[in-house]
N, CA, C and O atoms as CSV, one atom per row, in Angstrom:
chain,resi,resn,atom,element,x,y,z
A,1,UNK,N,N,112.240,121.965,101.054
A,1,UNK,CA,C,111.049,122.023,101.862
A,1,UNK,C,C,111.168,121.007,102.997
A,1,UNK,O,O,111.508,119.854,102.733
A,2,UNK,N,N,110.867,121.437,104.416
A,2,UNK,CA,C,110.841,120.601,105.029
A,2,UNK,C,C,109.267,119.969,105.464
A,2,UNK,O,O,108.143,120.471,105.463
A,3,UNK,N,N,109.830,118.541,105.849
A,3,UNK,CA,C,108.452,117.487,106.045
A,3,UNK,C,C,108.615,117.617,107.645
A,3,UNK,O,O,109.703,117.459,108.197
A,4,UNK,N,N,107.325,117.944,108.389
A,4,UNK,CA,C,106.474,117.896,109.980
A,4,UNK,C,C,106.671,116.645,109.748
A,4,UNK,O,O,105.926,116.303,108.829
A,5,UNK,N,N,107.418,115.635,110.192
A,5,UNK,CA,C,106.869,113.843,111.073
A,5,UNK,C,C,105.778,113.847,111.783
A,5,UNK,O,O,104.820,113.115,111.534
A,6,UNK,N,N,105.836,114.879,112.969
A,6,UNK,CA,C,104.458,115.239,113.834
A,6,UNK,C,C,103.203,115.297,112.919
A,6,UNK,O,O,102.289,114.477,113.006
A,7,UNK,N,N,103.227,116.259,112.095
A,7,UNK,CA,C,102.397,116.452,111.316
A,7,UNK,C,C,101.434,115.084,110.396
A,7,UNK,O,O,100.238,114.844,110.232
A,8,UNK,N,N,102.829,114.390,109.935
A,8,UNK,CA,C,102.736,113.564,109.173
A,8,UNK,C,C,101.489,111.930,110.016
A,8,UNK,O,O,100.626,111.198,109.531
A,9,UNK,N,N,102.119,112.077,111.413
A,9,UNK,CA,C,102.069,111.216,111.968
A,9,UNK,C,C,100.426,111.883,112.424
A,9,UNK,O,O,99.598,110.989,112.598
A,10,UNK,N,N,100.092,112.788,112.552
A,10,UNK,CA,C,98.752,113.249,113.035
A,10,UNK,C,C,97.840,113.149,111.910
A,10,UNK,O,O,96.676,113.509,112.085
A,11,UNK,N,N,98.176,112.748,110.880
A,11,UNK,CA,C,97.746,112.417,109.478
A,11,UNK,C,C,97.624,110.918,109.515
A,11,UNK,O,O,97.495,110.528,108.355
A,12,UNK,N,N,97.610,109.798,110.469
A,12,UNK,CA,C,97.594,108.681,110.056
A,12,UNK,C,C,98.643,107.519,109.628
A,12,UNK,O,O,98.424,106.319,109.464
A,13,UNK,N,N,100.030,108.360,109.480
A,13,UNK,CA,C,101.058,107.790,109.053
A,13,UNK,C,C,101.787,107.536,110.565
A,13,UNK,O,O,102.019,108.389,111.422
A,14,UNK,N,N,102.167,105.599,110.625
A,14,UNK,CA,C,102.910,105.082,111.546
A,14,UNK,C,C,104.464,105.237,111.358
A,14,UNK,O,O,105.134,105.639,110.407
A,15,UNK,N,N,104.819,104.738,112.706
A,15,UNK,CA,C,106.525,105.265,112.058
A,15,UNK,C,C,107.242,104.251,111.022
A,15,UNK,O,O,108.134,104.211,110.175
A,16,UNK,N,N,106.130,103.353,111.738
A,16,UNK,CA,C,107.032,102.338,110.814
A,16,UNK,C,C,106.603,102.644,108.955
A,16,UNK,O,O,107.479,102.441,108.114
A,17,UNK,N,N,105.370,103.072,108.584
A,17,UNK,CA,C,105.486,103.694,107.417
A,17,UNK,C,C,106.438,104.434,107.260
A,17,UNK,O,O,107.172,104.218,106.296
A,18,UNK,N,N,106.795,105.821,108.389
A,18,UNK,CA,C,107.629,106.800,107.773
A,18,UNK,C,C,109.207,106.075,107.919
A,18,UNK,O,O,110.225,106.669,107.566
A,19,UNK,N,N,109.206,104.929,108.402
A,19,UNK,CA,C,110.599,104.317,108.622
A,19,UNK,C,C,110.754,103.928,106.766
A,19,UNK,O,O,111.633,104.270,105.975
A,20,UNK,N,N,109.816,103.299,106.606
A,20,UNK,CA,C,109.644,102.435,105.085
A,20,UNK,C,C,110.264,103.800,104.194
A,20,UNK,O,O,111.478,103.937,104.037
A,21,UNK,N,N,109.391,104.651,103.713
A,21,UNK,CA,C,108.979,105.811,103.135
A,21,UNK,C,C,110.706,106.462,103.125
A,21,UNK,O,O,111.389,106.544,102.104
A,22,UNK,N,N,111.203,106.917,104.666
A,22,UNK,CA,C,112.884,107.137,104.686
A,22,UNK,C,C,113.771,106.382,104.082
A,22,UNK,O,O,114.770,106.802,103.497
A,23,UNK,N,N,113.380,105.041,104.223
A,23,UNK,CA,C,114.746,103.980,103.652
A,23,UNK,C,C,114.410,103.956,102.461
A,23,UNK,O,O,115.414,103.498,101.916
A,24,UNK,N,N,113.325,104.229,101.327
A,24,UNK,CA,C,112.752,103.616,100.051
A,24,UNK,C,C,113.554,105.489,99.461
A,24,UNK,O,O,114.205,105.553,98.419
A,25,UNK,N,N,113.387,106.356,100.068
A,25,UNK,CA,C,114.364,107.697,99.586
A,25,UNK,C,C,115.495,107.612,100.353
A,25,UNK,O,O,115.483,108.778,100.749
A,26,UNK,N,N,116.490,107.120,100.882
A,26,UNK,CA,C,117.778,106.977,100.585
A,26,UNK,C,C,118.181,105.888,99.838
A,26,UNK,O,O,119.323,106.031,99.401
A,27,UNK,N,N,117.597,104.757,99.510
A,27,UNK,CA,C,117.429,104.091,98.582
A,27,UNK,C,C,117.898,104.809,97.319
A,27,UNK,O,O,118.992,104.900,96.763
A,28,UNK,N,N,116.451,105.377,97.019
A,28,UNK,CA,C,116.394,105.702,95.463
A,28,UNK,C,C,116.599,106.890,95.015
A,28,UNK,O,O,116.508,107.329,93.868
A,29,UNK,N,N,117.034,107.650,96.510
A,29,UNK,CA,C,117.507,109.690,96.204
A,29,UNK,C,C,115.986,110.300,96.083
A,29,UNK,O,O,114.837,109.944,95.822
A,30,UNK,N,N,116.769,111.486,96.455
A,30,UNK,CA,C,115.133,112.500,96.330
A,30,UNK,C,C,114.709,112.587,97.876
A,30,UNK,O,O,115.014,111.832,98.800
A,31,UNK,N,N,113.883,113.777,97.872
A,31,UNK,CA,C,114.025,114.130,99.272
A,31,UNK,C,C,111.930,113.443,99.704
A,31,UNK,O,O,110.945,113.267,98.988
A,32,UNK,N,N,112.250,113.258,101.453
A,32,UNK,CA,C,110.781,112.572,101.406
A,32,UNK,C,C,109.624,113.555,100.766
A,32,UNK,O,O,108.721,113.159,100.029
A,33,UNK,N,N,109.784,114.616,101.097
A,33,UNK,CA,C,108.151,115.431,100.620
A,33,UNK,C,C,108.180,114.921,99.524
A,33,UNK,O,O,107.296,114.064,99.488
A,34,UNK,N,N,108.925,114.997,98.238
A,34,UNK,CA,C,109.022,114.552,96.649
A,34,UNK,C,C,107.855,113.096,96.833
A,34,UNK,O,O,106.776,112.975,96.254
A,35,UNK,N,N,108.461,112.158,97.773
A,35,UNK,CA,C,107.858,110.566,97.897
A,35,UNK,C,C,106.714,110.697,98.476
A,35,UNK,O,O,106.160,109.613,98.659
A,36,UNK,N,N,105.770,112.188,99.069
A,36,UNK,CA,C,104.757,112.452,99.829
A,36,UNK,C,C,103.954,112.601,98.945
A,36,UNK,O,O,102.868,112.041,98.797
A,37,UNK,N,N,104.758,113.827,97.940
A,37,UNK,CA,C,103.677,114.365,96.941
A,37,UNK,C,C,103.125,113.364,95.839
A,37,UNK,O,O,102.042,113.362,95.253
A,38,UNK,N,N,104.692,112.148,95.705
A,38,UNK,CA,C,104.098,111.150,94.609
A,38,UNK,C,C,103.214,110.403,95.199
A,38,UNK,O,O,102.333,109.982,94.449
A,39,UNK,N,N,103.150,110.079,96.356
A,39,UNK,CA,C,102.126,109.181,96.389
A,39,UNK,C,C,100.488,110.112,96.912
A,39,UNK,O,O,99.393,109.560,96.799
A,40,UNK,N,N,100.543,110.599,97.098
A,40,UNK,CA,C,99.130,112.102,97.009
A,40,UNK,C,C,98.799,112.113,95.542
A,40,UNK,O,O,97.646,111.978,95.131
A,41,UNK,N,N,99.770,112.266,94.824
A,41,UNK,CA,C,99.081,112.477,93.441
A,41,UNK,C,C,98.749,111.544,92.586
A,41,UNK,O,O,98.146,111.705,91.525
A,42,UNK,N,N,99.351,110.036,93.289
A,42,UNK,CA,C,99.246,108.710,92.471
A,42,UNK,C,C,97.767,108.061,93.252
A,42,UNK,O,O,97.128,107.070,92.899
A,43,UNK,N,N,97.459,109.099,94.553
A,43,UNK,CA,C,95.526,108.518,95.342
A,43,UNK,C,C,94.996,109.459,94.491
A,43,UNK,O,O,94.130,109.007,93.742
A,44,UNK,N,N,95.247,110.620,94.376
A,44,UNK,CA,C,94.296,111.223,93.190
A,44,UNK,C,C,94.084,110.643,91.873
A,44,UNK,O,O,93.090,111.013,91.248
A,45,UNK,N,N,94.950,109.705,91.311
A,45,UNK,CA,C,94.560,109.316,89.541
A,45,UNK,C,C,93.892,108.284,90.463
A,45,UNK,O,O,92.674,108.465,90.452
A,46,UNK,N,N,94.213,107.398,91.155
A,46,UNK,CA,C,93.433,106.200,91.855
A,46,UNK,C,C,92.123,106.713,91.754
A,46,UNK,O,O,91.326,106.199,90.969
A,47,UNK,N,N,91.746,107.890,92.627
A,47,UNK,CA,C,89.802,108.453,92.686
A,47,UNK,C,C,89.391,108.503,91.278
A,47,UNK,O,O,88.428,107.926,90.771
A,48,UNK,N,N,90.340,109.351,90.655
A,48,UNK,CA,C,89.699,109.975,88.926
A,48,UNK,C,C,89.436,108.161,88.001
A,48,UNK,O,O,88.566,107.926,87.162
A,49,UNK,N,N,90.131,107.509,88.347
A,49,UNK,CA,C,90.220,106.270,87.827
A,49,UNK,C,C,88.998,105.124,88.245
A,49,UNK,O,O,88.467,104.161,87.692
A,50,UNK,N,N,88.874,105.939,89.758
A,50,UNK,CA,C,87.640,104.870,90.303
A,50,UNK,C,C,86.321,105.708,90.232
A,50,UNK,O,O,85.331,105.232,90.787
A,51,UNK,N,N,86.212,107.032,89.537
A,51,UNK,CA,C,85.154,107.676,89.511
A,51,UNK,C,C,84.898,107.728,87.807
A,51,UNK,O,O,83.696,107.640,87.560
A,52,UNK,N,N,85.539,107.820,86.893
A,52,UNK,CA,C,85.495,106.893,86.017
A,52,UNK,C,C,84.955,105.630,85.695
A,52,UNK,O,O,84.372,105.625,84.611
A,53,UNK,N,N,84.970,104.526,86.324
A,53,UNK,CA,C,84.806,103.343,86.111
A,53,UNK,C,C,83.047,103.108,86.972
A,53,UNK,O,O,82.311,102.123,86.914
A,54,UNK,N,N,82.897,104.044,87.496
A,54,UNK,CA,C,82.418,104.450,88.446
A,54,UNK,C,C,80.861,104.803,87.169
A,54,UNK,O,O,80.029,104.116,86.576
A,55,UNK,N,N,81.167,106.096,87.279
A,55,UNK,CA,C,80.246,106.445,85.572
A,55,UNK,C,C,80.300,105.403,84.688
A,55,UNK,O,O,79.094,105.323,84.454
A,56,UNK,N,N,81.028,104.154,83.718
A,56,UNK,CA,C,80.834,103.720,83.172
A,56,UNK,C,C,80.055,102.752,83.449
A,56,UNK,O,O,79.437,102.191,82.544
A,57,UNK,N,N,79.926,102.342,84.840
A,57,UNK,CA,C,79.219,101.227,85.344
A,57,UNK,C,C,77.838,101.680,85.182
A,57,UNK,O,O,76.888,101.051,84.716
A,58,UNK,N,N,77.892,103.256,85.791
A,58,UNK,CA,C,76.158,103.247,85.735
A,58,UNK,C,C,75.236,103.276,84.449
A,58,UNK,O,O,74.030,103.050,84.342
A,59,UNK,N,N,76.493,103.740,83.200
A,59,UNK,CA,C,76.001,104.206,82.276
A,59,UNK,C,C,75.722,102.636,81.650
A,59,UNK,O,O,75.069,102.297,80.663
A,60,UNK,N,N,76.352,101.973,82.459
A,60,UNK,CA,C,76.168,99.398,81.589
A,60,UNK,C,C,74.932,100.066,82.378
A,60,UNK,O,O,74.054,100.758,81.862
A,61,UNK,N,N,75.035,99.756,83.576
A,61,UNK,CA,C,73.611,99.690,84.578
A,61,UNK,C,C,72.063,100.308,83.547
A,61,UNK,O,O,71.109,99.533,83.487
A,62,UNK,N,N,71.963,101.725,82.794
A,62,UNK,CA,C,71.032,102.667,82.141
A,62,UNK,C,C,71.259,101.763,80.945
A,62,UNK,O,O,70.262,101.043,81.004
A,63,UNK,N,N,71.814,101.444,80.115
A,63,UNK,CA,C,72.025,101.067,78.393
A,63,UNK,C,C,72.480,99.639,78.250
A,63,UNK,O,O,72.392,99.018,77.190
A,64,UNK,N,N,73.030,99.087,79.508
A,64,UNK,CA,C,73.422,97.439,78.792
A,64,UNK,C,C,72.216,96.275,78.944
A,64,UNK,O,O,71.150,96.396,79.549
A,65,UNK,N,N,72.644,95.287,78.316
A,65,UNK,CA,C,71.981,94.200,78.411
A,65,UNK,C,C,72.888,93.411,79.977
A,65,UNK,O,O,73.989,93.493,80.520
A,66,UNK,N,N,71.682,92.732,80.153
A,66,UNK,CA,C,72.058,91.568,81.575
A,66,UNK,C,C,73.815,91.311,81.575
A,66,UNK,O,O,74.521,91.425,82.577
A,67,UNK,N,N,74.203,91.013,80.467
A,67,UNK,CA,C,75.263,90.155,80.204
A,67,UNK,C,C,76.501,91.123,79.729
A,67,UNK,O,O,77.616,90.668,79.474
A,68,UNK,N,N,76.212,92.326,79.654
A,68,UNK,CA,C,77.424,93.533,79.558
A,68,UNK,C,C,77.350,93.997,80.873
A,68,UNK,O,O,78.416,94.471,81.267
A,69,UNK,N,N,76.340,94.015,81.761
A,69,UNK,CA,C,76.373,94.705,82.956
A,69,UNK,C,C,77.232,94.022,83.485
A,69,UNK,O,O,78.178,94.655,83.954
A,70,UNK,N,N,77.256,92.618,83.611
A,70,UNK,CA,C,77.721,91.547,84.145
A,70,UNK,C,C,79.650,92.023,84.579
A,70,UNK,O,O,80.368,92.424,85.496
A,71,UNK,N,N,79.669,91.500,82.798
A,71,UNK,CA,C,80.970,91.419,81.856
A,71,UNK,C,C,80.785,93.116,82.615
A,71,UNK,O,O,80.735,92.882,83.823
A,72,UNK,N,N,80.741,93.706,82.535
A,72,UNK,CA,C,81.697,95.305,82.416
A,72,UNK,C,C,81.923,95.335,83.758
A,72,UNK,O,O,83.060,95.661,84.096
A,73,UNK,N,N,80.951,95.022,84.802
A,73,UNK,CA,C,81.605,95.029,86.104
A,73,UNK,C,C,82.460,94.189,86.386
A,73,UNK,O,O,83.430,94.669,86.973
A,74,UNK,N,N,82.502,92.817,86.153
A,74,UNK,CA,C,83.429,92.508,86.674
A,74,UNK,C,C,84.782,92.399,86.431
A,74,UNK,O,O,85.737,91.988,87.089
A,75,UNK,N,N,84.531,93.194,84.553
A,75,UNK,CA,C,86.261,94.010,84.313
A,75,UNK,C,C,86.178,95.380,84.945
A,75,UNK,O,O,87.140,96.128,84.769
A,76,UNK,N,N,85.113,95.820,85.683
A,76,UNK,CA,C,85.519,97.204,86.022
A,76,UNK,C,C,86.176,97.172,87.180
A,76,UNK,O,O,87.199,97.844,87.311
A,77,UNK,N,N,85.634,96.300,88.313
A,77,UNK,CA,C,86.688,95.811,89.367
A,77,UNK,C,C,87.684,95.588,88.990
A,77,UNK,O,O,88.611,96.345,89.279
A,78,UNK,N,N,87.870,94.565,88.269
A,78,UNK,CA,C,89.402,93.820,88.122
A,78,UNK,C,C,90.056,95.210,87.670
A,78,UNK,O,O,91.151,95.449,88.179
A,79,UNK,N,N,89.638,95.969,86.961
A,79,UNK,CA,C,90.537,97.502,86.371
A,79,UNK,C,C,90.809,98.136,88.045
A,79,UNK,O,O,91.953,98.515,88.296
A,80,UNK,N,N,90.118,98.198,88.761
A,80,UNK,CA,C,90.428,98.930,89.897
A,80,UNK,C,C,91.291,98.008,90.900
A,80,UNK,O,O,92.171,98.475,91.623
A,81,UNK,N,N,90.980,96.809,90.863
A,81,UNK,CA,C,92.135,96.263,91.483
A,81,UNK,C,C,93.325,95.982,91.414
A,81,UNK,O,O,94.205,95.582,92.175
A,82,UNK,N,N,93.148,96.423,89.733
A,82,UNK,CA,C,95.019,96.359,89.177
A,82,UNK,C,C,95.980,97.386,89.511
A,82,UNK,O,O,97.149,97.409,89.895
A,83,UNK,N,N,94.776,98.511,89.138
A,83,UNK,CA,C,95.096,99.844,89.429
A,83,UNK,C,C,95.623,99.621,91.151
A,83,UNK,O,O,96.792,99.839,91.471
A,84,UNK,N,N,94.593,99.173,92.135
A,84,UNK,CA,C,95.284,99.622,93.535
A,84,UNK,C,C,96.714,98.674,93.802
A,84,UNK,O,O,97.470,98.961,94.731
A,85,UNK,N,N,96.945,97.699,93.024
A,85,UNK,CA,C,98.373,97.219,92.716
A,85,UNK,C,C,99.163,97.718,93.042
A,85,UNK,O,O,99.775,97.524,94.093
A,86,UNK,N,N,99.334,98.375,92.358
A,86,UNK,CA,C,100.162,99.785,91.737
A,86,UNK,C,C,100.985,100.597,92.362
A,86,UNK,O,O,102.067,101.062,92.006
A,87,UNK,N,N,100.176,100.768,93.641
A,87,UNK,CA,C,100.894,101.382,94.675
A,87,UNK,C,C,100.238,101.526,95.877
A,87,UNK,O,O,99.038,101.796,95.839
A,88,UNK,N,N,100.946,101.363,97.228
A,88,UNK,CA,C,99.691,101.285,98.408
A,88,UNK,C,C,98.718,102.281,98.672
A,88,UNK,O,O,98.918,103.447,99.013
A,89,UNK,N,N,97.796,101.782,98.507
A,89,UNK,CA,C,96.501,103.139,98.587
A,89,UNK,C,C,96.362,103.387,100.134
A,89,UNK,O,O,96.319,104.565,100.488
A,90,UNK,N,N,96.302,102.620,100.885
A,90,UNK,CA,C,96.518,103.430,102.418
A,90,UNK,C,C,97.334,104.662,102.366
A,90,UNK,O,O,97.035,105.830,102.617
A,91,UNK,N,N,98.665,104.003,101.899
A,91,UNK,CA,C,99.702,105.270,101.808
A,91,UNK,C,C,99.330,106.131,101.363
A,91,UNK,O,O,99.576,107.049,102.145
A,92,UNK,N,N,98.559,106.702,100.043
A,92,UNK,CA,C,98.449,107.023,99.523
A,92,UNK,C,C,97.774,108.310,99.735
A,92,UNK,O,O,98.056,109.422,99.290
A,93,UNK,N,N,96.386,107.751,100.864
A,93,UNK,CA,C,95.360,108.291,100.866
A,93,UNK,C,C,96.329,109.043,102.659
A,93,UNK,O,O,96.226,110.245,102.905
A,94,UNK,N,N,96.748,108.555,103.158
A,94,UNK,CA,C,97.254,109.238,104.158
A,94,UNK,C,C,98.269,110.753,103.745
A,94,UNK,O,O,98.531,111.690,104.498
A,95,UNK,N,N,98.593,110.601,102.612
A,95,UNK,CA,C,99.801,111.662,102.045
A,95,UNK,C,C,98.973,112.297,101.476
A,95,UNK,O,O,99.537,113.336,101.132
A,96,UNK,N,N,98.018,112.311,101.177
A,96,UNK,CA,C,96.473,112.775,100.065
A,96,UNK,C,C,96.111,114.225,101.629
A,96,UNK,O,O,96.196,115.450,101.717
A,97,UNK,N,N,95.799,113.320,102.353
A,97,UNK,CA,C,95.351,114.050,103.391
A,97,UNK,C,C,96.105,114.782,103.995
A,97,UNK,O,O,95.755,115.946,104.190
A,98,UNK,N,N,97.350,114.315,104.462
A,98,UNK,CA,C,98.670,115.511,104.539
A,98,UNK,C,C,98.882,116.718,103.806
A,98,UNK,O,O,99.008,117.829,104.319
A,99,UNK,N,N,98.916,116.448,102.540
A,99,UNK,CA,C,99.000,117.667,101.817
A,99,UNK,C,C,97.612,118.533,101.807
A,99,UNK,O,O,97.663,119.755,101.947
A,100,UNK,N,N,96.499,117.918,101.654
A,100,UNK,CA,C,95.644,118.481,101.856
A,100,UNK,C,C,94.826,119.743,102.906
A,100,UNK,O,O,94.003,120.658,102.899
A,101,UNK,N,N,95.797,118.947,103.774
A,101,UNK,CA,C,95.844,119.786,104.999
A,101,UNK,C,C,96.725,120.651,105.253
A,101,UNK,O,O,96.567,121.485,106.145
A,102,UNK,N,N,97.761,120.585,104.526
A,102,UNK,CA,C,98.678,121.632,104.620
A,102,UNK,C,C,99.071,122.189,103.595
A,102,UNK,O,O,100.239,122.166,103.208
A,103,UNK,N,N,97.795,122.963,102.829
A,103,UNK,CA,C,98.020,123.670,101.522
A,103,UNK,C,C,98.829,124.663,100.968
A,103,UNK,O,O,99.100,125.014,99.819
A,104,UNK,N,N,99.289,125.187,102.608
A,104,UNK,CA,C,100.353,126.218,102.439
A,104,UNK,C,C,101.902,126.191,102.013
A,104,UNK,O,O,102.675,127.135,101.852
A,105,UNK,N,N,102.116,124.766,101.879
A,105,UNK,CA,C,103.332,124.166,101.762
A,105,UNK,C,C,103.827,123.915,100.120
A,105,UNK,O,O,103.732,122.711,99.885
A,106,UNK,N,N,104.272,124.597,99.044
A,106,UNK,CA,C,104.273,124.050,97.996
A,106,UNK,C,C,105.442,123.494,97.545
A,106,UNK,O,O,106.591,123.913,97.683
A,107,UNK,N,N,104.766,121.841,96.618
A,107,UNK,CA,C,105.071,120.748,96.483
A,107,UNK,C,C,106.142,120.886,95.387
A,107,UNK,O,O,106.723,119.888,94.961
């Protein structure tokens, strides 16, 4: 499958990302769309993960006491900030939107 740069780049992605993104797959093998789609599908567990934590907060917010609301948010952040660790969510969300936009292309 081939990857649009144009495309890519009308999506938010600088060159110097797609410079990174090229050298990190001849690096490690595998062709770039493969490194497009992983990181598209690694901003999607990111949302499901922050919409998750997301519901559990409201559900401390409806049922906890002062001091679990507290305690659960501020492990529910720290869970989402470990999580965006993980891998760059800019990137992420830019390749999210690439594919998104170009549904006709399969991954």
């Amino acid at each position: 499958m081939n990857i649009d740069f144009d495309e890519l780049k009308k999506t938010g992605f600088t060159q110097k990302e797609l410079d990174k993104i090229t050298e990190n797959t001849r690096m490690h093998g595998g062709p770039i769309a493969e490194a497009i789609n992983d990181l598209a599908n690694r901003f999607k567990i990111f949302l499901w993960f922050s919409v998750f934590f997301a519901i559990v907060f409201i559900a401390l917010l409806i049922w906890g006491s002062e001091s679990k609301i507290i305690g659960g948010g501020i492990g529910l952040l720290a869970g989402v900030f470990i999580i965006s660790l993980t891998f760059p969510v800019p990137l992420g969300y830019k390749a999210w939107k690439y594919r998104k936009k170009d549904k006709t292309q399969s991954f």
